[in-house]
Wavefront OBJ file of the C-alpha trace (Angstrom):
o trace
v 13.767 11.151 16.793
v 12.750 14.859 16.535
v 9.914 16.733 15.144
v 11.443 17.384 12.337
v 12.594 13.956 11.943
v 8.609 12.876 12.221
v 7.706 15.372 9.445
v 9.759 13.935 7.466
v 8.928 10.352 7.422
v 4.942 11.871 7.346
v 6.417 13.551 3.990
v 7.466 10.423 2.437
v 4.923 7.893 3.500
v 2.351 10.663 2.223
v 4.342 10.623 -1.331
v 5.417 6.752 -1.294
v 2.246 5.415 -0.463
v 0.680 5.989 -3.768
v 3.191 6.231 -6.192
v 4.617 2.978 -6.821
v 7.325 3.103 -5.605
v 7.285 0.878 -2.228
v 6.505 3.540 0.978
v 7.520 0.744 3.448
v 11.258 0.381 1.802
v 11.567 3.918 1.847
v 10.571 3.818 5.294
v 12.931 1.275 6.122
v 15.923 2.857 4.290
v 15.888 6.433 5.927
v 17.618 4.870 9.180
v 20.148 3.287 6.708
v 20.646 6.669 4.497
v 20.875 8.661 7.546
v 21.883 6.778 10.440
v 19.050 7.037 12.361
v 17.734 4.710 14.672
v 15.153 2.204 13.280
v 11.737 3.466 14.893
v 10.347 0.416 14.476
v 7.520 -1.525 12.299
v 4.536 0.034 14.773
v 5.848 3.771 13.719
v 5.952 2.470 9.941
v 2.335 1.628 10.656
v 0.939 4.894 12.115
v 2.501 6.525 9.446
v 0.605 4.186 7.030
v -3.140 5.177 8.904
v -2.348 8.837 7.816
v -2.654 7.628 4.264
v -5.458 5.270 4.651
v -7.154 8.169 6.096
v -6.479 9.675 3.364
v -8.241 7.325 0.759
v -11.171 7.153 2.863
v -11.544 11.201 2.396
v -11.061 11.212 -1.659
v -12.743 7.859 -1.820
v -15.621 8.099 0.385
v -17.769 7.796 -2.395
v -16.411 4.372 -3.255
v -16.225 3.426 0.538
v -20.368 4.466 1.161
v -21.020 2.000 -1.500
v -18.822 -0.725 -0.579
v -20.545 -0.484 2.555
v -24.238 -0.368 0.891
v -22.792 -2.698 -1.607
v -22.066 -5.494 1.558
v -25.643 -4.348 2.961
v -27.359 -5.656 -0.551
v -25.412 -8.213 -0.216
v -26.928 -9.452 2.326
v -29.892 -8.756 2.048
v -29.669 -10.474 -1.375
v -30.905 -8.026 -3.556
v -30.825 -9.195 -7.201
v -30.720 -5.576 -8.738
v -27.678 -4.330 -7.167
v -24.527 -2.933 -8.719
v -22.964 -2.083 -5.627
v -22.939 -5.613 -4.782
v -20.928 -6.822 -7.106
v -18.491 -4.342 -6.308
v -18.362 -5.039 -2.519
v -18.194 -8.917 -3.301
v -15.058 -8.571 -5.866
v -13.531 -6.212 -3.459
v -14.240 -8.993 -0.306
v -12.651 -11.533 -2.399
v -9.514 -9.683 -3.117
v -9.388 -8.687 0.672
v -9.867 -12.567 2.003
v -7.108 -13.478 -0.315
v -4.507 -11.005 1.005
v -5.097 -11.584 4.801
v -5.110 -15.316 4.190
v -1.528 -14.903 2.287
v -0.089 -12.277 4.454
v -1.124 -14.503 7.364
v 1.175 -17.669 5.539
v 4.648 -15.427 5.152
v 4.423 -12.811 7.381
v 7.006 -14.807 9.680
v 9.391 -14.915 6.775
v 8.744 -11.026 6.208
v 9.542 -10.332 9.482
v 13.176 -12.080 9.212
v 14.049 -10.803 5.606
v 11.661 -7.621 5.185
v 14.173 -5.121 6.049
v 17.315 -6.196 5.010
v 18.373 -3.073 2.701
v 19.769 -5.508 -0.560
v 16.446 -7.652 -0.197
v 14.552 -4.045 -0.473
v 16.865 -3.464 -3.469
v 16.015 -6.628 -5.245
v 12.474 -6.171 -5.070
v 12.876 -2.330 -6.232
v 13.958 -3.616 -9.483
v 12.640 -6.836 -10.184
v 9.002 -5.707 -9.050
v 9.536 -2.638 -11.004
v 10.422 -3.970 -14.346
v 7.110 -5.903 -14.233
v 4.983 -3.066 -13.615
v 6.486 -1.843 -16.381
v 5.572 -5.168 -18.815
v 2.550 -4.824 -17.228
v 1.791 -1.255 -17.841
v 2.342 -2.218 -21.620
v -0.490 -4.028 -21.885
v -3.539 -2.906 -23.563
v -6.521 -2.844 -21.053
v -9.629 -4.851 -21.670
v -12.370 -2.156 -20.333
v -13.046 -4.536 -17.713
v -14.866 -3.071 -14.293
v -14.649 -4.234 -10.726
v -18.169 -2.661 -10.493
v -20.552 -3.587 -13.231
v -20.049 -7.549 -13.693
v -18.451 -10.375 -11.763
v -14.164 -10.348 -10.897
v -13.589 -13.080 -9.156
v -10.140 -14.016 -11.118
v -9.577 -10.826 -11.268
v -10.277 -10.421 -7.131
v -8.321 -13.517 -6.497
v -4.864 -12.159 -8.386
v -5.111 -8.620 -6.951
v -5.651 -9.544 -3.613
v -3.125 -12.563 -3.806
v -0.436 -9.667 -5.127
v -1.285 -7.508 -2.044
v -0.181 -10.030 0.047
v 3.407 -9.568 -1.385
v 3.624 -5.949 -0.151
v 4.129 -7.179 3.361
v 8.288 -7.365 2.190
v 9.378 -3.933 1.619
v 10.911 -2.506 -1.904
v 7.961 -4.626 -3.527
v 5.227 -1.546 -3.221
v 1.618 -2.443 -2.535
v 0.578 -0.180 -5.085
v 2.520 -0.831 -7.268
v 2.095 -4.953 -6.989
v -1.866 -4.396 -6.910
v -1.306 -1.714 -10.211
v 0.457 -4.505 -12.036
v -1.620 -7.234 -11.216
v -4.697 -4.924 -12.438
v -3.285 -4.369 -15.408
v -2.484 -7.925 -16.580
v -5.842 -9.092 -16.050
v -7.125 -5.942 -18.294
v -7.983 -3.415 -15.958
v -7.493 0.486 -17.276
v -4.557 2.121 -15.680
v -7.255 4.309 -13.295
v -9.657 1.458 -12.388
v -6.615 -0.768 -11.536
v -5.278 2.367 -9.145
v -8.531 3.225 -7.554
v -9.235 -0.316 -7.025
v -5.929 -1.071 -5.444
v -5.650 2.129 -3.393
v -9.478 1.072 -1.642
v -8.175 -2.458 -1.240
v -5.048 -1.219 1.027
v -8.040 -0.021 3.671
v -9.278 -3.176 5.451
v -5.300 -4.145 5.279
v -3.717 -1.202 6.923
v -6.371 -1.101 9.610
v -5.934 -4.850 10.725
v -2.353 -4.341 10.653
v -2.601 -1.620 13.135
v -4.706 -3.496 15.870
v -2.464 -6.292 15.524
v 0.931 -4.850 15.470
v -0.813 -1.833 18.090
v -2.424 -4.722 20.968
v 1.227 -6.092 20.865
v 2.789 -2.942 21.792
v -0.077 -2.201 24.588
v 0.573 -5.546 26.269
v 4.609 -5.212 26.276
v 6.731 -4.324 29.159
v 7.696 -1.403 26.487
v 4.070 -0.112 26.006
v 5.324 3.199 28.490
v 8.028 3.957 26.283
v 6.167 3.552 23.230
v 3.573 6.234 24.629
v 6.600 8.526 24.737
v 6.692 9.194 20.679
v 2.833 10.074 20.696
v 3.695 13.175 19.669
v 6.298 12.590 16.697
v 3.743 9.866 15.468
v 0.673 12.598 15.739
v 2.997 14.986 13.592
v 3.857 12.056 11.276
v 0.255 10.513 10.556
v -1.118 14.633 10.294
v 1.431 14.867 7.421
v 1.110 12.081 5.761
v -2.747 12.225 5.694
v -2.343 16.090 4.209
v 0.297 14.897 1.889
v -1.524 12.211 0.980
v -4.332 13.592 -0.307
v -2.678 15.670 -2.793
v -0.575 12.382 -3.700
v -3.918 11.227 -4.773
v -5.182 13.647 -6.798
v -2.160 14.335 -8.984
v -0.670 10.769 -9.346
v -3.952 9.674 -11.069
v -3.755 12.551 -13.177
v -0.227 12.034 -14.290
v -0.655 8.145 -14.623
v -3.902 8.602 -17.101
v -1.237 10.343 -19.001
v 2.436 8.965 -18.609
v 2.121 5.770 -17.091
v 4.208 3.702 -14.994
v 7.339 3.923 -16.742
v 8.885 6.649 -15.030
v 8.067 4.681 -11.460
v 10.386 1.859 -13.126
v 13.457 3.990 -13.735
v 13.103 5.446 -10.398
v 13.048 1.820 -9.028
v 15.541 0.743 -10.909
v 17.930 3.348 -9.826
v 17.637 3.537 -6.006
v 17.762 -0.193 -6.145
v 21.300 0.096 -8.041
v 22.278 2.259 -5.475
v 21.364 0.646 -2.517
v 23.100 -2.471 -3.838
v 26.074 -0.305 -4.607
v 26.599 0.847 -0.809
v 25.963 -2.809 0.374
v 24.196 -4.333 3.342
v 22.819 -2.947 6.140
l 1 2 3 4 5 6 7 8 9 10 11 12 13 14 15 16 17 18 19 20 21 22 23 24 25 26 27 28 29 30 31 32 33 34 35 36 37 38 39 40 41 42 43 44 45 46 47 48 49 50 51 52 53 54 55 56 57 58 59 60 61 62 63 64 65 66 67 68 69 70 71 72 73 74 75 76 77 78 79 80 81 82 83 84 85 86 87 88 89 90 91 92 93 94 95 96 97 98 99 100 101 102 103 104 105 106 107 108 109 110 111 112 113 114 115 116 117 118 119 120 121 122 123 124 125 126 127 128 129 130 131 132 133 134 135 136 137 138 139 140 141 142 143 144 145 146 147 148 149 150 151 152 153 154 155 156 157 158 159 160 161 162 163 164 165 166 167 168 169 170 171 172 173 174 175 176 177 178 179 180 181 182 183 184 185 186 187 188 189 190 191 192 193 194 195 196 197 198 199 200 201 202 203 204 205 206 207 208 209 210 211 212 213 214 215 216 217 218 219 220 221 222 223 224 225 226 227 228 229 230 231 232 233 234 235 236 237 238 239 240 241 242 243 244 245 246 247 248 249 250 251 252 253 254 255 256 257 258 259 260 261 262 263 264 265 266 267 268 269 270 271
């Protein structure tokens, strides 16, 4: 892989990641597209902490109160708001790590496989788009207790480990069929990818530190510095503009897009 190469897949992780539109199959199908060698679940990862780094800049509001939220929590205090925002949000996360911990064998075997990406482009995508059609309820993760809600959300998540599904775009849906607004579904599922993304990276990153192939792997520290830098930058600006466009358009647009790269894909075949 080359610099350029690195930029790149920082470029598309930074866009993918929020719009729903599955950044881990795109990931997975740039080898396929351009015959490039795989680099590799732990690369797909780094590239993912440039964009969780990004959430916890435009979101640090939300994060300092999940934090304070846990802290009354705790401490049990009867008047807090914040709590019940940091207990619907630890709900949703127990739920997904519990899951992902269940079928992340099976992902392993099938996740990449570029018609199984295609299936889930467009099956996943026409129910965000059902989804996206219903009316919202004005319910808040903040002000009153989710715990249905918290239980479906996080149990989508957990789906997002196979590629083409989109973790946003799972998370979105699920929001919005419980009766979440379009923006409180987003924000909530773009906070819930944090604790996620993070755990994945130990795991996946004390694996490749104890294998015979941890030298090598220090090799690309450069292309995945370049890669996470981008996709953190581009990231940001994902942010602030999807949420802006989706209060607007909605999700439809996401579907088509789904729909067609997963027609295409099937029409070139296997990997």
């Amino acid at each position: 892989m080359t610099e350029w190469w690195a930029l790149f897949y920082g470029l598309v992780q930074g866009i993918t990641e929020f719009l729903p539109i599955s950044s881990s199959g795109h990931l997975a199908l740039i080898p396929f597209f351009f015959e490039l060698k795989d680099p590799g679940v732990f690369f797909d990862l780094m590239m993912h902490l440039g964009t969780a780094l990004a959430i916890l800049v435009y979101f640090k509001r939300d994060v300092i109160r999940l934090f304070k939220g846990l802290g009354d929590f705790i401490r049990k205090d009867p008047y807090s708001v914040d709590k019940l925002f940091a207990v619907n949000f630890t709900i949703a996360t127990i739920t997904s790590v519990v899951l992902i911990l269940a079928i992340k064998d099976f992902a392993l075997d099938y996740g990449r496989n570029s018609l199984f990406i295609a299936f889930n482009l467009i099956f996943f995508g026409i129910l965000m788009y059902l989804a996206d059609r219903k009316i919202p309820k004005g319910l808040s993760m903040e002000t009153s207790s989710q715990s249905k809600i918290s239980l479906l959300v996080g149990a989508s998540q957990s789906l997002a480990i196979f590629p083409g599904v989109s973790r946003s775009g799972i998370t979105i849906t699920a929001g919005r069929v419980a009766g979440l607004s379009r923006l409180e579904a987003s924000r909530f599922s773009f906070l819930l990818s944090l604790p996620i993304i993070f755990a994945s990276i130990l795991y996946k990153g004390k694996d490749i530190l104890t294998s015979e192939q941890s030298a090598m792997a220090m090799v690309n520290v450069w292309h995945i510095a370049i890669g996470v830098t981008v996709s953190f930058i581009i990231g940001i600006l994902t942010i602030h503009y999807f949420l802006k466009f989706l209060a607007k358009v909605g999700l439809g647009i996401y579907t088509i897009y789904r729909i067609i790269l997963g027609v295409i894909i099937l029409s070139l075949g296997n990997i």
